[in-house]
C-alpha positions as CSV (number, residue, x, y, z in Angstrom):
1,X,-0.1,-11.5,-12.0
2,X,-2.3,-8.8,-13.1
3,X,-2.2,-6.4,-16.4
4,X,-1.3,-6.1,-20.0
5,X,0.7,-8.6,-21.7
6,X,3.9,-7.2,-21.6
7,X,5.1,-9.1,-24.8
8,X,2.9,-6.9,-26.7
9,X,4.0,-3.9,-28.8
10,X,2.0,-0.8,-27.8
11,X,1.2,1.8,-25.1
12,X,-0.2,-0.7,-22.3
13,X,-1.5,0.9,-18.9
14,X,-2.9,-0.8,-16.5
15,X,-4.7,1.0,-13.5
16,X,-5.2,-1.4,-10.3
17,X,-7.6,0.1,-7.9
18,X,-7.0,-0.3,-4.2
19,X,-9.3,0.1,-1.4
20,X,-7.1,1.0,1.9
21,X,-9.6,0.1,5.2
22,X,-8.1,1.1,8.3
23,X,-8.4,-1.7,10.7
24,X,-8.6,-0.7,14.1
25,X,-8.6,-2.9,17.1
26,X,-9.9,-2.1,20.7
27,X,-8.6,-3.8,23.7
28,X,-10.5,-4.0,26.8
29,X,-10.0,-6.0,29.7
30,X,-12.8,-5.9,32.3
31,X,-11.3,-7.5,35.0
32,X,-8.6,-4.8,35.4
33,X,-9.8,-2.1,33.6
34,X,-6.8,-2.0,30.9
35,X,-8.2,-0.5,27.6
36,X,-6.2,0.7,24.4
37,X,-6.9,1.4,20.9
38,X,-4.6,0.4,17.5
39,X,-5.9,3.0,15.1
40,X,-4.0,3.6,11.5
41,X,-5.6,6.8,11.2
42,X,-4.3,8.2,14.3
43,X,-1.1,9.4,15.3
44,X,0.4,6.9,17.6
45,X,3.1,9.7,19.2
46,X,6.3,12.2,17.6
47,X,9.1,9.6,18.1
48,X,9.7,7.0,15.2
49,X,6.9,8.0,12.8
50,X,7.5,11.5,13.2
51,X,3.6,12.5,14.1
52,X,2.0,10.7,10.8
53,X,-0.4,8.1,10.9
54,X,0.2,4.6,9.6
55,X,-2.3,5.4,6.7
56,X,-0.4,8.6,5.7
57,X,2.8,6.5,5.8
58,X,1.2,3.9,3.5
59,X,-0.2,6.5,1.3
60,X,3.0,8.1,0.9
61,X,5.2,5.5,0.7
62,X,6.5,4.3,-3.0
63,X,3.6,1.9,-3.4
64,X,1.8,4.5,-4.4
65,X,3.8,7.4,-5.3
66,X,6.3,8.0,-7.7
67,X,10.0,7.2,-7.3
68,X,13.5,6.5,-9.3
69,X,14.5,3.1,-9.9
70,X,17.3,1.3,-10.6
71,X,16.1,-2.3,-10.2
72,X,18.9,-4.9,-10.6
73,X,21.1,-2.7,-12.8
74,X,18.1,-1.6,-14.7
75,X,17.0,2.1,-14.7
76,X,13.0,1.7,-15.0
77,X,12.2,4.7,-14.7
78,X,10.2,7.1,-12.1
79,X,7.1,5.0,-11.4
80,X,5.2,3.3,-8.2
81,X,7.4,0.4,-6.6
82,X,5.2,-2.4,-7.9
83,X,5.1,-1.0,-11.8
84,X,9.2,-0.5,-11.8
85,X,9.4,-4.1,-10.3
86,X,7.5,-5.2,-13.1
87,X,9.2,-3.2,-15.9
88,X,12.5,-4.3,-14.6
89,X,10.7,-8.2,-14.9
90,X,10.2,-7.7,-18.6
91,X,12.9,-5.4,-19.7
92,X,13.8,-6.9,-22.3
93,X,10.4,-6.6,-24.5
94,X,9.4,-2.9,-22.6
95,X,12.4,-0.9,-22.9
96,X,12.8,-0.1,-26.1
97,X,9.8,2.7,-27.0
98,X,6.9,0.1,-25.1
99,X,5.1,1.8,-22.6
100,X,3.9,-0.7,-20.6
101,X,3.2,0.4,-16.5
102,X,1.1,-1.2,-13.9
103,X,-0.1,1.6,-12.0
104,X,-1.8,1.5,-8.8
105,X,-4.3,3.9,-7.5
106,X,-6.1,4.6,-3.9
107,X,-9.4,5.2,-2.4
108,X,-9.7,5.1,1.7
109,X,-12.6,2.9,2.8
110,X,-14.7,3.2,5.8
111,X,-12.6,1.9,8.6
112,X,-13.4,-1.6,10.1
113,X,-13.4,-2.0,13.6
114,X,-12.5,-4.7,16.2
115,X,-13.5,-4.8,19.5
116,X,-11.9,-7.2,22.2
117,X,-13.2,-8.1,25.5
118,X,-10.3,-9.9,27.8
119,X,-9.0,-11.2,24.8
120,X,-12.1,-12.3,22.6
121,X,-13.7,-10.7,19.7
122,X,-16.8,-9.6,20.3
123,X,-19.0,-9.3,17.2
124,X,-22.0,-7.8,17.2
């Protein structure tokens, strides 16, 4: 568990940083010529994810961004998924006038990549 000791009295805060690397794999098989990419960054087509990339979905989703809660019975608030998880944890000592949050925020890395050769990783 990470963050403030929620048993204390006091505005509490804690900011998580979080590196998102896209990970994208490249198949290749040279005996029959298949090749395809897995990139989070690209747009896999318009059906289920509606044209956005699996990085916009993750930076959008309530991970990150703000949303109302109502976490077994317990209003916590409009926070980040993880922080109203955690204020729902400790309601008893954070409800009453304690700020305690557990905030996450997001910087996109450089993507990683991982090329495949019938099946094998090739590393360079």
């Amino acid at each position: 568990m990470v963050g403030a000791d929620p048993f204390l009295h006091g505005m509490r805060t804690t900011n998580i940083p979080v590196i998102l690397v896209p990970f994208i794999v490249q198949f290749t098989n040279t005996t029959t010529g298949f090749a395809t990419t897995f990139d989070p960054s690209t747009a896999p087509d318009t059906g289920c994810t509606a044209g956005l990339t699996a990085m916009t979905l993750v930076e959008n989703s309530p991970i990150f961004q703000n949303s109302a809660w109502t976490l077994n019975g317990i209003d916590a608030g409009v926070t980040q998924y993880i922080d109203a998880y955690q204020r729902s944890n400790f309601w008893k000592y954070v409800h009453n006038g304690n700020d305690y949050h557990l905030l996450l925020t997001y910087l996109v890395g450089e993507p990683l990549t991982l090329p495949l050769r019938r099946g094998r990783a090739v590393f360079g």
